[in-house]
C-alpha positions as CSV (number, residue, x, y, z in Angstrom):
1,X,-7.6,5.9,6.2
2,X,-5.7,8.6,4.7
3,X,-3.5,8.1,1.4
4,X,-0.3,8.2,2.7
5,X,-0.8,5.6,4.8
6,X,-2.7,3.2,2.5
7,X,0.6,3.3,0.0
8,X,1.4,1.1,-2.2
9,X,-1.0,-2.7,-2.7
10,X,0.6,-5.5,-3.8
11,X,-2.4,-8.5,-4.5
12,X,0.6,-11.5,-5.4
13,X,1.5,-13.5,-2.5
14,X,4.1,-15.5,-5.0
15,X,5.9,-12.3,-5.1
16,X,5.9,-11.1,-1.9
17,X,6.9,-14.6,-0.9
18,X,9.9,-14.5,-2.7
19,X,11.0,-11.3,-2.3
20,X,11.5,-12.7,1.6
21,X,12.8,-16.0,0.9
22,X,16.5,-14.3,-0.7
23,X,16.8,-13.5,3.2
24,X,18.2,-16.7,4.9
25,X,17.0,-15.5,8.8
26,X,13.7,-14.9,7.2
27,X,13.7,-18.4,4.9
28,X,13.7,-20.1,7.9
29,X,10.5,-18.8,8.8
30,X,8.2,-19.3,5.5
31,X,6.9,-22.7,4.9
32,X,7.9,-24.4,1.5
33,X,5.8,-22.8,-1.0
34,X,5.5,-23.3,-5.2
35,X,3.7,-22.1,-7.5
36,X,0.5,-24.6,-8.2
37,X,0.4,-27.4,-10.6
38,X,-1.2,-30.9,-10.3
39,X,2.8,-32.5,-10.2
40,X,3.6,-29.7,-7.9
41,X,0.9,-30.9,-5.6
42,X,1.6,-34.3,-6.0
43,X,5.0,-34.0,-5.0
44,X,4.8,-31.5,-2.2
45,X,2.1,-34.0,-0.4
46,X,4.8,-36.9,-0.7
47,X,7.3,-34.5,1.1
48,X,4.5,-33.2,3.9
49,X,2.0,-34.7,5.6
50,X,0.0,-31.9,4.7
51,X,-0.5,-28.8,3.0
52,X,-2.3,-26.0,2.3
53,X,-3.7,-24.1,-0.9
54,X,-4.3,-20.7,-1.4
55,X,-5.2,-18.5,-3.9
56,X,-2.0,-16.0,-5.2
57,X,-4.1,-13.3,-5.4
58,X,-7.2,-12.9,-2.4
59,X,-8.1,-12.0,1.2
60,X,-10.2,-12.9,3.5
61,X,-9.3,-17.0,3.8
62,X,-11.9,-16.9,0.5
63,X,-10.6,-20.0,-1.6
64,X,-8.3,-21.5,0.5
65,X,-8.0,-25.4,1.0
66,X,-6.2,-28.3,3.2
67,X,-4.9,-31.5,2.0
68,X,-3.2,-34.4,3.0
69,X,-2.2,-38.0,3.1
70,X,-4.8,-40.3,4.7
71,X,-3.8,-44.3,4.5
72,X,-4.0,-44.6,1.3
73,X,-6.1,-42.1,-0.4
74,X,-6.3,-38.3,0.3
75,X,-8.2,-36.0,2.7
76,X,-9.4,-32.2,1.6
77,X,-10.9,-29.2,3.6
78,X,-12.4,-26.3,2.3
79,X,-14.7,-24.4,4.4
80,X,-17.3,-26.9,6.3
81,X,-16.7,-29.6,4.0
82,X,-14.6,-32.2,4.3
83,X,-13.9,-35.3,2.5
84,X,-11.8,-38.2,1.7
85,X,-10.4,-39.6,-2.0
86,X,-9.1,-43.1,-2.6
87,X,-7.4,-41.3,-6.0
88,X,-4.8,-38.4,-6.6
89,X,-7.2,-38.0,-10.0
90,X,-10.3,-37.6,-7.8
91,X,-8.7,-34.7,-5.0
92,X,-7.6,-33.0,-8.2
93,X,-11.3,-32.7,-9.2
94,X,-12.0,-31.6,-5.8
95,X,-9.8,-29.1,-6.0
96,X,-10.5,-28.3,-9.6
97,X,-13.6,-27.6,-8.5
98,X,-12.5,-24.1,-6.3
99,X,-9.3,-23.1,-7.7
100,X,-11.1,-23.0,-11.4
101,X,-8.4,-21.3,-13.2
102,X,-7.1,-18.5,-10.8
103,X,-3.7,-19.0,-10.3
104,X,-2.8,-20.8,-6.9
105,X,0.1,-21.4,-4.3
106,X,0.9,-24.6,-2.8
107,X,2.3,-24.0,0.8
108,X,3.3,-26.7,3.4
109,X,0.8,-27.2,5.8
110,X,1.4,-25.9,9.6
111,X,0.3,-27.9,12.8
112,X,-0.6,-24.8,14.6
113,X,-1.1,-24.5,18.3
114,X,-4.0,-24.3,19.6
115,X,-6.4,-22.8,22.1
116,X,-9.8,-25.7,22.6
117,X,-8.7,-27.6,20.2
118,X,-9.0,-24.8,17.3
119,X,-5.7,-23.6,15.4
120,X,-4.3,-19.9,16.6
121,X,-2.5,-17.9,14.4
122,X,-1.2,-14.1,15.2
123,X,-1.5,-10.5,13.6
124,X,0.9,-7.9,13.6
125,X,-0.6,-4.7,11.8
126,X,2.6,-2.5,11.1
127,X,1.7,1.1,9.6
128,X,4.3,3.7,8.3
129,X,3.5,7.1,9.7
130,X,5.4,10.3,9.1
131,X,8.3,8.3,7.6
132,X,8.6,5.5,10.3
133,X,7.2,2.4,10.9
134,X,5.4,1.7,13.7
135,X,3.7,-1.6,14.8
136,X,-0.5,-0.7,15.5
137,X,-1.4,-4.0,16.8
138,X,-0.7,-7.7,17.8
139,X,-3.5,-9.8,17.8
140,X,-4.3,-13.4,18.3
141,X,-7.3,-15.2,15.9
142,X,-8.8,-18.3,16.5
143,X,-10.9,-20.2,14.5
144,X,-14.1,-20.9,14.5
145,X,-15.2,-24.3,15.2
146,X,-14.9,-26.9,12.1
147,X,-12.5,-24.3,10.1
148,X,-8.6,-24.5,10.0
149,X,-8.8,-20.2,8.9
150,X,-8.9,-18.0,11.5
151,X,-9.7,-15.2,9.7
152,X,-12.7,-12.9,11.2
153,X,-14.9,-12.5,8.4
154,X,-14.9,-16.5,8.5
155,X,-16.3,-16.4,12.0
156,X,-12.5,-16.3,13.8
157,X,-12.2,-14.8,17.7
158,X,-9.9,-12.1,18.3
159,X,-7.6,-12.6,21.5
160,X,-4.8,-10.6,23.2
161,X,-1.5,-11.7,22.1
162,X,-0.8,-12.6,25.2
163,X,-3.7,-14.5,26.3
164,X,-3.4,-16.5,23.1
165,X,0.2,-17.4,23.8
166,X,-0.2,-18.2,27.3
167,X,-3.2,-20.4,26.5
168,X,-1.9,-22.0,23.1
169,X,1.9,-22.4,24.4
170,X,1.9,-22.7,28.7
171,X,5.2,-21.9,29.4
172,X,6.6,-21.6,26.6
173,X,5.2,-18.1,25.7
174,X,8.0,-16.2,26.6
175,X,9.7,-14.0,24.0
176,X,7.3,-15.1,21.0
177,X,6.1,-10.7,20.5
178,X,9.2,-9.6,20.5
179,X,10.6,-12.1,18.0
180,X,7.2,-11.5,15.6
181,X,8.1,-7.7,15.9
182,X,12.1,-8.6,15.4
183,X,11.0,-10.7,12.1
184,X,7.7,-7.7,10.8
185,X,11.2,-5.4,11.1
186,X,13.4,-7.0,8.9
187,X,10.2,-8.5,6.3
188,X,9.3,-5.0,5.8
189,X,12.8,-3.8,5.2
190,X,13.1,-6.1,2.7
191,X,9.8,-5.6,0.8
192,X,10.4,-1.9,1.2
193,X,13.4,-2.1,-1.2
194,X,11.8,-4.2,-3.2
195,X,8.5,-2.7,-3.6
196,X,9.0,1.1,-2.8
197,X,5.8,2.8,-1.7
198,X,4.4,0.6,0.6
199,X,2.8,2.2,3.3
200,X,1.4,-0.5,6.0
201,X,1.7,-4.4,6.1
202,X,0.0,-7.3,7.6
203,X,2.0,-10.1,8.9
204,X,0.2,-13.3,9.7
205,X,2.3,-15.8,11.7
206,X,1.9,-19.0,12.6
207,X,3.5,-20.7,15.7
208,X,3.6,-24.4,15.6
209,X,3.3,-26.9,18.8
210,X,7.3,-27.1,19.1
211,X,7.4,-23.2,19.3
212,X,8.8,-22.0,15.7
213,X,7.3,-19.1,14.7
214,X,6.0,-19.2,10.8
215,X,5.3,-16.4,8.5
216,X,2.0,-17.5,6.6
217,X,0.9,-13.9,4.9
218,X,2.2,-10.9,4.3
219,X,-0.7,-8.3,3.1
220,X,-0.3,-4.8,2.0
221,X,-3.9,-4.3,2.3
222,X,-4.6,-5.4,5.8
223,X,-8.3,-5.4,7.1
């Protein structure tokens, strides 16, 4: 891909995150989200019933965790594995044991819709070319089975937009592309602005099982 094109990287999703949330159409949109720390955790999974961890700076779904409240311990996904905690102190290790000491975020956890029972999300490639931006691509990725990413390198099936809205949300499909290229418009005129030089983004939404659309990623190095 030539130069031009590639523009400007930005690896932090912290800042890119909060570059969008000073937008109050596009706050509505972007799940709660702090930077990590053991209290942070603790107190975000007493406000949601689960949530997800990520690494602030990497692709690919590489590093990234689930957690939540079960009776009364804690349950944690990361890749395959899967496991249960009677103590805060012990999903702490657990989680320890991946994030080592990379810098993480702490995001409120989706409940995606689904296509056969595995979690959907949505790409929207948008590329600037000869001074405008155009969108290349909406895509749907599912995961693969016993993962909650949907990413393809970890084994996640591309769809059609379309086919993965009609089959994740019957009936209620209608309008969810043109609000997804509504929202990738007014995200990248606001990272544009703030990070000048950017030349193509990728927005990762999630759509929930009541309908809302959810902005999970934005990339400036979209694969």
């Amino acid at each position: 891909m030539n130069a031009h094109i590639q523009g400007r990287q930005l690896a932090s999703k912290w800042l890119k995150t909060r570059a969008l949330l000073g937008h109050p159409e596009i706050a509505a949109h972007i799940p709660a989200s702090r930077l990590y720390t053991p209290s942070r955790l603790r107190s975000m999974m007493r406000q949601y019933a689960m949530v997800v961890l990520k690494p602030v700076r990497g692709t690919g779904g590489n590093g990234v965790m689930k957690a939540g409240r079960s009776g009364g311990g804690y349950r944690w996904s990361y890749n395959t594995q899967r496991r249960t905690f009677r103590t805060f102190g012990q999903l702490l290790r657990a989680v320890g044991g991946v994030r080592r000491s990379r810098a993480y975020l702490v995001q409120r956890g989706i409940d995606l819709a689904e296509v056969g029972g595995r979690p959907i999300d949505y790409r929207v490639k948008y590329v600037k070319l000869d001074g405008r931006w155009r969108v290349r691509a909406i895509v749907g990725r599912v995961a693969r089975h016993g993962l909650f990413v949907t990413n393809l390198c970890r084994g996640g099936r591309l769809l059609t937009a379309a086919e993965g809205l009609r089959r994740s949300l019957p009936g209620r499909q209608a309008g969810k592309k043109q609000q997804m290229r509504h929202l990738t418009r007014v995200c990248t005129e606001l990272l544009e602005r703030r990070f000048p030089g950017i030349g193509q983004l990728g927005f990762d939404y999630g759509i929930d099982r009541k309908g809302h659309i959810w902005i999970l990623e934005v990339n400036t190095r979209p694969h």
